[in-house]
DRENNU-14816 format. One record per atom (N, C-alpha, C, O, CB): x, y negated, z negated; residue number from 1; residue in three letters; atom name. Coordinates in steps of 0.1 Angstrom, whole numbers, plus 5000, padded with zeros to 4 digits. Glycine has a CB too. Layout:
// DRENNU-14816
+------+------+------+--------+------+------+
:    x :    y :    z : markol : migu : guza :
+------+------+------+--------+------+------+
:    X :    Y :    Z :    NUM :  ALA :   CA :
...
+------+------+------+--------+------+------+
This chain:
// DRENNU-14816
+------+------+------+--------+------+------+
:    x :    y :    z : markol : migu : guza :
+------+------+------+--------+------+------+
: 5008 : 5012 : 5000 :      1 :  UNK :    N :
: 5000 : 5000 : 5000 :      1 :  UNK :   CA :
: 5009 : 4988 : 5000 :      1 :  UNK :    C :
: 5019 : 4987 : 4993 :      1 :  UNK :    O :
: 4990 : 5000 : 4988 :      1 :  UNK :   CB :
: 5004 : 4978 : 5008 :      2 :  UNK :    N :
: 5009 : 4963 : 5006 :      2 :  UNK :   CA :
: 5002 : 4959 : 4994 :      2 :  UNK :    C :
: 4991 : 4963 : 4990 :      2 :  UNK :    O :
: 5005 : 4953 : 5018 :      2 :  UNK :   CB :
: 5011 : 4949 : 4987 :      3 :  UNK :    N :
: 5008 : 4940 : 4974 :      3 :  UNK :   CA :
: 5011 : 4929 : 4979 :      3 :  UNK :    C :
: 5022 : 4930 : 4985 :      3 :  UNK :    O :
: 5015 : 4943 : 4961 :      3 :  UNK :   CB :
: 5006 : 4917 : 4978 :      4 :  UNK :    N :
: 5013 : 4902 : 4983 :      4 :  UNK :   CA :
: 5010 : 4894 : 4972 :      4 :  UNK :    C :
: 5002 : 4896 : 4962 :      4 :  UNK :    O :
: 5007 : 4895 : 4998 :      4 :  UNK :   CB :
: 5015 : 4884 : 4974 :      5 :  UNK :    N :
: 5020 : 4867 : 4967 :      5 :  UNK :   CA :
: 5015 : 4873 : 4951 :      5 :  UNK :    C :
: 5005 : 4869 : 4946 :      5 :  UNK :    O :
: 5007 : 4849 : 4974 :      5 :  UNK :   CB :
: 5022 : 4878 : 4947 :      6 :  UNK :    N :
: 5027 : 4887 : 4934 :      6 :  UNK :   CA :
: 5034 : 4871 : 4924 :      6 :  UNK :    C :
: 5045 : 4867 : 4926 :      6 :  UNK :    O :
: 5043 : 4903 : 4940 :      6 :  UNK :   CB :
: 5026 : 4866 : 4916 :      7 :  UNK :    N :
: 5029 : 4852 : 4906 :      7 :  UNK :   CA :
: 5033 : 4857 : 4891 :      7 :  UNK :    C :
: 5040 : 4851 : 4882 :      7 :  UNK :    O :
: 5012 : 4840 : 4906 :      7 :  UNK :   CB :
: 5027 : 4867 : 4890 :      8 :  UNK :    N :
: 5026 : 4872 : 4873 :      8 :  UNK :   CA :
: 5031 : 4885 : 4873 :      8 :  UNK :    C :
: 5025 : 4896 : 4870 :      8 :  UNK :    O :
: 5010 : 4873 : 4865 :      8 :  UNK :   CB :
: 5044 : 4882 : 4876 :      9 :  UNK :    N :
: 5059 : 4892 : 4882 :      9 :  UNK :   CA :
: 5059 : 4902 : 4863 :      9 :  UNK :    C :
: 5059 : 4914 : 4863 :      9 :  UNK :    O :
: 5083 : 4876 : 4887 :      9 :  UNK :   CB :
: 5058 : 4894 : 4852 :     10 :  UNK :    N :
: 5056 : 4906 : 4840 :     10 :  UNK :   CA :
: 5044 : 4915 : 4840 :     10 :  UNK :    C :
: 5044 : 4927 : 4839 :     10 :  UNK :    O :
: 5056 : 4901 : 4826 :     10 :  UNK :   CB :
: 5031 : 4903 : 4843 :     11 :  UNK :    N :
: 5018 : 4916 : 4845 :     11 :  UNK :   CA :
: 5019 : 4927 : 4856 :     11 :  UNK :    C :
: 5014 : 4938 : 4855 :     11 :  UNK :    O :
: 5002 : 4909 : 4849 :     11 :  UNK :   CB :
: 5027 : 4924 : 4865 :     12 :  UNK :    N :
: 5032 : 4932 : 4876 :     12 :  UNK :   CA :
: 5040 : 4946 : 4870 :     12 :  UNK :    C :
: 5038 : 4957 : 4875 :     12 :  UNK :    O :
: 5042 : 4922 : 4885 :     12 :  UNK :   CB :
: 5049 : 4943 : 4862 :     13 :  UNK :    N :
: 5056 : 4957 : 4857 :     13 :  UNK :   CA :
: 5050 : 4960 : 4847 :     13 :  UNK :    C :
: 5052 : 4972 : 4844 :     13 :  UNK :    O :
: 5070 : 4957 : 4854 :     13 :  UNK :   CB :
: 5042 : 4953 : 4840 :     14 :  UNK :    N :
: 5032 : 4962 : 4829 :     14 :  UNK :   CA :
: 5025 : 4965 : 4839 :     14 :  UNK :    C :
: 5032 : 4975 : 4841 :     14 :  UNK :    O :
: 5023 : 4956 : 4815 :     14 :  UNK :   CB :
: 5019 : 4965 : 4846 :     15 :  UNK :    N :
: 5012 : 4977 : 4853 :     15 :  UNK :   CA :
: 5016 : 4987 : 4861 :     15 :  UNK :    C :
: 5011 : 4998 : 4865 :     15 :  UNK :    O :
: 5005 : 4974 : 4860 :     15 :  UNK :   CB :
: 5028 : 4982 : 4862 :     16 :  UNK :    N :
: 5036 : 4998 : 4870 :     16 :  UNK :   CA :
: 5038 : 5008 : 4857 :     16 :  UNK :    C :
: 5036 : 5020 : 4855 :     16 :  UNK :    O :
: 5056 : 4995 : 4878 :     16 :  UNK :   CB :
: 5044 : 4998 : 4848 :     17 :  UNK :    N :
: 5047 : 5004 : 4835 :     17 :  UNK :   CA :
: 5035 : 5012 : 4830 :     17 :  UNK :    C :
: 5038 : 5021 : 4821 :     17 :  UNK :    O :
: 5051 : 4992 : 4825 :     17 :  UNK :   CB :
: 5025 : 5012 : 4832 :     18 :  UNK :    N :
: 5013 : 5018 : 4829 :     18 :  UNK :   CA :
: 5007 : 5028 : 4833 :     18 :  UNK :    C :
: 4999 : 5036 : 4828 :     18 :  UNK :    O :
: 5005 : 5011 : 4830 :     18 :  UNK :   CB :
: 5014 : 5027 : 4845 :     19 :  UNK :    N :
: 5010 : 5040 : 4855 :     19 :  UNK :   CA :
: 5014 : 5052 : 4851 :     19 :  UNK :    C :
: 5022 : 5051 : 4841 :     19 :  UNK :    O :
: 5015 : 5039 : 4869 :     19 :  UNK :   CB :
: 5012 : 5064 : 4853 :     20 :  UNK :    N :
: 5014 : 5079 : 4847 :     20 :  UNK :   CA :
: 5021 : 5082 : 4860 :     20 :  UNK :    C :
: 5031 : 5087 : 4856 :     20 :  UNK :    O :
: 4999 : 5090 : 4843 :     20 :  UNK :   CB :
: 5022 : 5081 : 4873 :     21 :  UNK :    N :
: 5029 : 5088 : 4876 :     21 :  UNK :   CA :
: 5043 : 5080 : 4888 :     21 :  UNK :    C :
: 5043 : 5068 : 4890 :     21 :  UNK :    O :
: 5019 : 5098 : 4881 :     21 :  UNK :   CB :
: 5050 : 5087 : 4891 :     22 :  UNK :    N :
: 5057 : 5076 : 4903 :     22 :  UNK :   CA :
: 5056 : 5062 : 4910 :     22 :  UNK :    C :
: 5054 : 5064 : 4922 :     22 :  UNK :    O :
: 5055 : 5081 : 4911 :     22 :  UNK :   CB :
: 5057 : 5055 : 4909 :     23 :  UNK :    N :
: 5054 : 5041 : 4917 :     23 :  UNK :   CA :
: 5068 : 5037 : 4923 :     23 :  UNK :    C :
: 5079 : 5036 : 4916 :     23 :  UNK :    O :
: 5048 : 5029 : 4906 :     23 :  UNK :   CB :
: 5066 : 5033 : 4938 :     24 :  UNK :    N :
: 5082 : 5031 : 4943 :     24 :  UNK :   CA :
: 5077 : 5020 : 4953 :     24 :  UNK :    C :
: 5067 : 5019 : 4961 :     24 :  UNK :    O :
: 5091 : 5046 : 4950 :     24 :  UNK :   CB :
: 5091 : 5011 : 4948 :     25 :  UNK :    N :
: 5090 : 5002 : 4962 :     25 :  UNK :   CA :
: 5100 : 5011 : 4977 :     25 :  UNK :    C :
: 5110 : 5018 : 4977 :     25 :  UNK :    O :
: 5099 : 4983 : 4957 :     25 :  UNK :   CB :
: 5092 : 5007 : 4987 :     26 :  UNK :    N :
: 5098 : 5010 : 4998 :     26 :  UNK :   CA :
: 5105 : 4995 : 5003 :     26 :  UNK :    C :
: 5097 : 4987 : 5007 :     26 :  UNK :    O :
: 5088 : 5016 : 5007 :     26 :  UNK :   CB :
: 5115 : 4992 : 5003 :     27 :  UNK :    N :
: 5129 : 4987 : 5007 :     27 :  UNK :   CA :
: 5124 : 4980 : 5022 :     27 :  UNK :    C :
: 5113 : 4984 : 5027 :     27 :  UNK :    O :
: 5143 : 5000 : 5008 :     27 :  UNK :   CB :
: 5131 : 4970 : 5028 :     28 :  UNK :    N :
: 5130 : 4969 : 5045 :     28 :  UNK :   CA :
: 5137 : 4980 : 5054 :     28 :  UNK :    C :
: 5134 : 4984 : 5065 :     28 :  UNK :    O :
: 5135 : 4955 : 5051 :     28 :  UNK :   CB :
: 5147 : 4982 : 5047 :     29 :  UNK :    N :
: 5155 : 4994 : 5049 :     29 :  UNK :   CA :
: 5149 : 5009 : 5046 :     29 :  UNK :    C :
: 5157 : 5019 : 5045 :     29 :  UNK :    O :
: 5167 : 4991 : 5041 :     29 :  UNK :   CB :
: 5140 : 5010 : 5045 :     30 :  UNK :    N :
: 5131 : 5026 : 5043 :     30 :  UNK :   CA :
: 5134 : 5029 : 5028 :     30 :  UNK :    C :
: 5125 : 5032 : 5020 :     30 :  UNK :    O :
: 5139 : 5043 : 5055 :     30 :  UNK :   CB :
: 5141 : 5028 : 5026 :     31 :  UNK :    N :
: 5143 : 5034 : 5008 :     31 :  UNK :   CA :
: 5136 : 5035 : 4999 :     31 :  UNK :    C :
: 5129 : 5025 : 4998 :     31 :  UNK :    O :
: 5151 : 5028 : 5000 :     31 :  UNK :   CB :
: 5134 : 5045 : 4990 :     32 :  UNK :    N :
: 5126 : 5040 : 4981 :     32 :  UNK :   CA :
: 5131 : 5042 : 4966 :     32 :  UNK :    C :
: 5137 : 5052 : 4960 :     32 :  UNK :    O :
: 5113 : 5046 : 4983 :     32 :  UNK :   CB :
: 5126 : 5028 : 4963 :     33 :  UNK :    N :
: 5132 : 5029 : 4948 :     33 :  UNK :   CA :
: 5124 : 5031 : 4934 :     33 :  UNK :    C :
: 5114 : 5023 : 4933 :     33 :  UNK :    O :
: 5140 : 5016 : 4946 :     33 :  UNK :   CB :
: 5125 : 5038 : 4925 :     34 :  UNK :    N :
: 5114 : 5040 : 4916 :     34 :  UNK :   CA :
: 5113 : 5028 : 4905 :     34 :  UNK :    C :
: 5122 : 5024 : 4898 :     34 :  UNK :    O :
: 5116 : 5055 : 4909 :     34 :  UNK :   CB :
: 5100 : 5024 : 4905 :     35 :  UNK :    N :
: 5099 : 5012 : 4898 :     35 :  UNK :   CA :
: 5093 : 5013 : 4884 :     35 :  UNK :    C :
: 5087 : 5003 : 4880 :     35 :  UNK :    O :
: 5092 : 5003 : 4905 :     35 :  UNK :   CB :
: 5093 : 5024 : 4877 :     36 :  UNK :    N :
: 5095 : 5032 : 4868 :     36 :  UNK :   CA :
: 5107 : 5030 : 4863 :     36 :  UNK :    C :
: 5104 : 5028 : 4852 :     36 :  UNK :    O :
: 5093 : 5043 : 4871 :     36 :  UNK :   CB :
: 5121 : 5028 : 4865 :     37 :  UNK :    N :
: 5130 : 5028 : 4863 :     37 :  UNK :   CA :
: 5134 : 5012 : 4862 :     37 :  UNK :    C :
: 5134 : 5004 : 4871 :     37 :  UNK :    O :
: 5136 : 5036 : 4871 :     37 :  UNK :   CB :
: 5137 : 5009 : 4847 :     38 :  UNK :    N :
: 5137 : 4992 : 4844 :     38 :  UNK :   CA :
: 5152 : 4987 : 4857 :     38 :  UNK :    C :
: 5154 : 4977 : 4864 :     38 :  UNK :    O :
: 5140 : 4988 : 4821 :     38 :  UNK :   CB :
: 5159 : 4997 : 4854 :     39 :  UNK :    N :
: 5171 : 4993 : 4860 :     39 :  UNK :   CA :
: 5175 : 4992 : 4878 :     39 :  UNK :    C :
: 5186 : 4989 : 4883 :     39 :  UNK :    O :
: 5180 : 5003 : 4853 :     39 :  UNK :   CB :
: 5162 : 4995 : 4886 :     40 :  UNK :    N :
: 5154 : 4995 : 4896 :     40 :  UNK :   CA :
: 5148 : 4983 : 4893 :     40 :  UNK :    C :
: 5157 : 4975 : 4895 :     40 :  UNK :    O :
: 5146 : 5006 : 4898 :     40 :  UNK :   CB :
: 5138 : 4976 : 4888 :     41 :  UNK :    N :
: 5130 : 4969 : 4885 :     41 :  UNK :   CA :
: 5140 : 4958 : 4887 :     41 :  UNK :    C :
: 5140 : 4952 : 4898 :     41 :  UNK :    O :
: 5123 : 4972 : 4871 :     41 :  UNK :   CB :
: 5151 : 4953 : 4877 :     42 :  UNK :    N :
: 5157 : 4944 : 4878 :     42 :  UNK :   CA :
: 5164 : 4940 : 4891 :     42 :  UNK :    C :
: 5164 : 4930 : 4898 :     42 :  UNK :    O :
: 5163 : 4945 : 4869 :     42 :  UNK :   CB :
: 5174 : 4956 : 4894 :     43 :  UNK :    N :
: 5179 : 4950 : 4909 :     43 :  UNK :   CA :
: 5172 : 4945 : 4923 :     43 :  UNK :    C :
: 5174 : 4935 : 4929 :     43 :  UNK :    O :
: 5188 : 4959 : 4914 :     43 :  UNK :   CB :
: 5164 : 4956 : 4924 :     44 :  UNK :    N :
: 5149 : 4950 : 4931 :     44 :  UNK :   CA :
: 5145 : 4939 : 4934 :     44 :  UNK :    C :
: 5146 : 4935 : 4946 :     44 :  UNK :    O :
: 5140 : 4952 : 4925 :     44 :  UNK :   CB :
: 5140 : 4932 : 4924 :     45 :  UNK :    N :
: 5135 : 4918 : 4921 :     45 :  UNK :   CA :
: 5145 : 4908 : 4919 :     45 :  UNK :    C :
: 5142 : 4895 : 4920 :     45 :  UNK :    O :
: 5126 : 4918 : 4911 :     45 :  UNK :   CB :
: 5154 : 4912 : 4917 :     46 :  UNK :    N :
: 5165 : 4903 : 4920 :     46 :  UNK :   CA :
: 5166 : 4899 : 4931 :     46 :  UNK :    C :
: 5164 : 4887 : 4935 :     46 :  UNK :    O :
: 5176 : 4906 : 4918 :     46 :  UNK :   CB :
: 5169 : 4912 : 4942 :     47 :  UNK :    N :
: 5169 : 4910 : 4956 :     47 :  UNK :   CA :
: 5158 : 4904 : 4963 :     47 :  UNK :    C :
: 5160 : 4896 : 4973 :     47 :  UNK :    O :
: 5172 : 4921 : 4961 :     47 :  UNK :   CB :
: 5144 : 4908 : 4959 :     48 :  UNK :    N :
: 5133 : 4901 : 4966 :     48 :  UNK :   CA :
: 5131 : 4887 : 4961 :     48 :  UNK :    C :
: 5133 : 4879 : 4970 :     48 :  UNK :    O :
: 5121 : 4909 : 4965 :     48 :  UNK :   CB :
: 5127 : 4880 : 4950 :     49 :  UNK :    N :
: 5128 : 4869 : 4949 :     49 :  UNK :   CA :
: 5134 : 4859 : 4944 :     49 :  UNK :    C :
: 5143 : 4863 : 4936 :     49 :  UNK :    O :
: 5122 : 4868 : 4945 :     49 :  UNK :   CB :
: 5135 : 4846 : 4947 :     50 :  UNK :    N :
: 5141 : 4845 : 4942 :     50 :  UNK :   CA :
: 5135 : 4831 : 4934 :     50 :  UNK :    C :
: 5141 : 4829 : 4923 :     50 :  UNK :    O :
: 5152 : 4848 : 4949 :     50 :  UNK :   CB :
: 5126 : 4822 : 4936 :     51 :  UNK :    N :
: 5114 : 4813 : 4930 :     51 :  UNK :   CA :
: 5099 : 4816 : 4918 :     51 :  UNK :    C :
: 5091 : 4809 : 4912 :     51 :  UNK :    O :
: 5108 : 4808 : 4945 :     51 :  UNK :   CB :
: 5102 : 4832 : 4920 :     52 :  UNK :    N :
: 5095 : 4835 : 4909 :     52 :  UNK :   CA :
: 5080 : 4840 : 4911 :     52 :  UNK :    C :
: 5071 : 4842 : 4903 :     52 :  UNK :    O :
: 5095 : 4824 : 4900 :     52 :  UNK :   CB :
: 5082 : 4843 : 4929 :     53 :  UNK :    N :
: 5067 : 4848 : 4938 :     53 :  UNK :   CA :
: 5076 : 4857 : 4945 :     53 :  UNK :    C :
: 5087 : 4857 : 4951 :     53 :  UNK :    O :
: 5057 : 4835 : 4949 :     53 :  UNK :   CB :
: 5066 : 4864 : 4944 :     54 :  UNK :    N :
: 5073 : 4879 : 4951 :     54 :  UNK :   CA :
: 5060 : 4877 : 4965 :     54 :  UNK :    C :
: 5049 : 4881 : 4963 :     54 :  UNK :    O :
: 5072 : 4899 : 4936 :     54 :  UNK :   CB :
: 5063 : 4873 : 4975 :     55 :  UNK :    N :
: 5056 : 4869 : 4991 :     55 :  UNK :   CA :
: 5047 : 4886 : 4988 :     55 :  UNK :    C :
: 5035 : 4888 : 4984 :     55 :  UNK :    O :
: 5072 : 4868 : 5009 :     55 :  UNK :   CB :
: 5060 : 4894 : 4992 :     56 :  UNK :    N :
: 5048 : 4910 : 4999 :     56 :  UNK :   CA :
: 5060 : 4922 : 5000 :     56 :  UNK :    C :
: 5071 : 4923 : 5005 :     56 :  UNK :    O :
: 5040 : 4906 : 5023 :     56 :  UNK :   CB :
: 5052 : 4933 : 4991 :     57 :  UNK :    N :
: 5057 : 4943 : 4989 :     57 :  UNK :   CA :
: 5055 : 4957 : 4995 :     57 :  UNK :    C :
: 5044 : 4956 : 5001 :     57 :  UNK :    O :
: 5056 : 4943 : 4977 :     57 :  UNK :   CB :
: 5059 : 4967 : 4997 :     58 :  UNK :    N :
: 5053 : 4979 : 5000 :     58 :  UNK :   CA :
: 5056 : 4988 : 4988 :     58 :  UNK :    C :
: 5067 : 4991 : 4985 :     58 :  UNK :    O :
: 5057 : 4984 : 5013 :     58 :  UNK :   CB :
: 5047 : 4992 : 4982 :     59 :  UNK :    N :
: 5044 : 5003 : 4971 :     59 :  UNK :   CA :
: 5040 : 5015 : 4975 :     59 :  UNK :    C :
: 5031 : 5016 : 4983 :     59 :  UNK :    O :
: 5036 : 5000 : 4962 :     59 :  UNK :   CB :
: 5044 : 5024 : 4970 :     60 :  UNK :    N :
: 5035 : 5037 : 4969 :     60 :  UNK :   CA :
: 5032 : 5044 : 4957 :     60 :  UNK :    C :
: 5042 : 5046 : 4950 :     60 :  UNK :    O :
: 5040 : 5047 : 4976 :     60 :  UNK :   CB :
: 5023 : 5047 : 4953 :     61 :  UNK :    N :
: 5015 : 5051 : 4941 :     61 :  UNK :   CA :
: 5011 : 5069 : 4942 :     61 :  UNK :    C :
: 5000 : 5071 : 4945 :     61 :  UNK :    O :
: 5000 : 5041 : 4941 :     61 :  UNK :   CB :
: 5017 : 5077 : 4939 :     62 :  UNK :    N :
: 5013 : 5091 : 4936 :     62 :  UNK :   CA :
: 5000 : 5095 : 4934 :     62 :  UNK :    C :
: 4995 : 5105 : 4940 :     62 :  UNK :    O :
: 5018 : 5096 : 4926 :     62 :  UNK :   CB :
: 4993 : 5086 : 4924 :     63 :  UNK :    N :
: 4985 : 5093 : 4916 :     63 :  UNK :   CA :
: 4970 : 5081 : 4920 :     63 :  UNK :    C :
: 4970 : 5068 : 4919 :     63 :  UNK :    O :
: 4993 : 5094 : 4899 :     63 :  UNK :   CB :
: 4959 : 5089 : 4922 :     64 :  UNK :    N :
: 4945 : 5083 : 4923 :     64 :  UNK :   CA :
: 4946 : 5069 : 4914 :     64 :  UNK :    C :
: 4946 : 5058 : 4919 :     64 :  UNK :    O :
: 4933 : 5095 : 4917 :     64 :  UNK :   CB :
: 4946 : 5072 : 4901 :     65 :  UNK :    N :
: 4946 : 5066 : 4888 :     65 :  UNK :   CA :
: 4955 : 5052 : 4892 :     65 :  UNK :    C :
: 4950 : 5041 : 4891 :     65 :  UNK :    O :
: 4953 : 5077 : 4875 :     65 :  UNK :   CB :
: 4962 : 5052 : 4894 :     66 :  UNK :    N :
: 4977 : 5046 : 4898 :     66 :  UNK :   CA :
: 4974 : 5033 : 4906 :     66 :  UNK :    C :
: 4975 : 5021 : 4904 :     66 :  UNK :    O :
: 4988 : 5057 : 4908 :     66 :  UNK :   CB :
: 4968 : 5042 : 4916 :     67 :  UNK :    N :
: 4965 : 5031 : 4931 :     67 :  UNK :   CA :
: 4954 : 5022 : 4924 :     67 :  UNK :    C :
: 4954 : 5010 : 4925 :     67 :  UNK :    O :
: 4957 : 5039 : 4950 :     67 :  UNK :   CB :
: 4943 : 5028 : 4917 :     68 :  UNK :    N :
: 4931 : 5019 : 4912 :     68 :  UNK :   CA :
: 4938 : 5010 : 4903 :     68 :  UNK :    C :
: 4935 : 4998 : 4902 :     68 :  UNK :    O :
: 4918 : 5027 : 4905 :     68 :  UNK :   CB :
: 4946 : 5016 : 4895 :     69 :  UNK :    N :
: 4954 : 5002 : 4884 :     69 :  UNK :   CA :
: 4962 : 4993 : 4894 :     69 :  UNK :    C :
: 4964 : 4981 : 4891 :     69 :  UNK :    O :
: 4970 : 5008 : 4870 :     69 :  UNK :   CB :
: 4964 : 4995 : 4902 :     70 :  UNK :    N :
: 4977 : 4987 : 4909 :     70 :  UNK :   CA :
: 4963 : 4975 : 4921 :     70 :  UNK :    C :
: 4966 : 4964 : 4926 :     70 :  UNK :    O :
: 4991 : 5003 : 4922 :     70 :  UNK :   CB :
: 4948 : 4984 : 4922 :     71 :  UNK :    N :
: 4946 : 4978 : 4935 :     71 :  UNK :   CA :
: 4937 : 4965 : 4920 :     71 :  UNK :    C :
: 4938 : 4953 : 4923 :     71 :  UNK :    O :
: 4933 : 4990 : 4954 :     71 :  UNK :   CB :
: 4931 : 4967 : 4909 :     72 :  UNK :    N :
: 4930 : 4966 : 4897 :     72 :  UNK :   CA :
: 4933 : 4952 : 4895 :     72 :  UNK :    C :
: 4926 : 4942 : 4895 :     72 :  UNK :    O :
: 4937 : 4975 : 4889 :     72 :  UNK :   CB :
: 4950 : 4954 : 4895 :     73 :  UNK :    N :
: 4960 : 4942 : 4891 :     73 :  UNK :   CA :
: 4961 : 4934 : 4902 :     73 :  UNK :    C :
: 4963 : 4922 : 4900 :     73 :  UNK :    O :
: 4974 : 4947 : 4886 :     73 :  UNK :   CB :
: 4959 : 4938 : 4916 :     74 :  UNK :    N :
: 4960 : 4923 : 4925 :     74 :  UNK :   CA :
: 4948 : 4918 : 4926 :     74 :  UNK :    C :
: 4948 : 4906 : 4931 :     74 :  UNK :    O :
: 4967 : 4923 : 4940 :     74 :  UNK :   CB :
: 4935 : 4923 : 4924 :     75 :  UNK :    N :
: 4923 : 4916 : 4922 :     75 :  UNK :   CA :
: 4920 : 4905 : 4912 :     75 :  UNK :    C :
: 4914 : 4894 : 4912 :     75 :  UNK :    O :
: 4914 : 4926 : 4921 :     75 :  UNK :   CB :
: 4927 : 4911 : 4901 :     76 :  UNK :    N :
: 4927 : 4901 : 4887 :     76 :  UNK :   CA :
: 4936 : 4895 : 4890 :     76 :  UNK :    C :
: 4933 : 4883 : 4888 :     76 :  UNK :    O :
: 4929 : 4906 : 4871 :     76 :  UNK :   CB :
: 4946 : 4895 : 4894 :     77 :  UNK :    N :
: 4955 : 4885 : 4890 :     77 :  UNK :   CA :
: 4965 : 4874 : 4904 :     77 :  UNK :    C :
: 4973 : 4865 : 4901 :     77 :  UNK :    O :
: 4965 : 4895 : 4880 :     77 :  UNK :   CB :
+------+------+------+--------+------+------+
């Protein structure tokens, strides 16, 4: 799934953080990195933003539960 203009970059990882199963960003370069992993999280978002708006992401979510928290969090927020 695409996620875009991402403003509330901590409610953003408490909800990955929330998730039960896998959540990965996919890279422009194909990669995927698990965002589950704080130490992912940081280099990541280092690399993508850098004003404190994350433009547009590609995620993938494992789990049913996952995608509804994640589709959840860009409706609210």
């Amino acid at each position: 799934m695409k996620v875009q203009n991402i403003t509330n970059i901590e409610g953003f990882f408490k909800t990955v953080d929330a998730c039960k199963g896998k959540i990965e960003l996919v890279t422009g370069e194909g990669d995927r990195l698990n965002l589950k992993s704080k130490l992912s999280q940081y280099v990541s978002m280092a690399n993508i933003f850098s004003n404190g708006e994350i433009p547009e992401l590609e995620i993938i979510a494992y789990e049913k539960e996952d995608v509804d928290r994640m589709i959840e969090f860009m409706m609210n927020n």
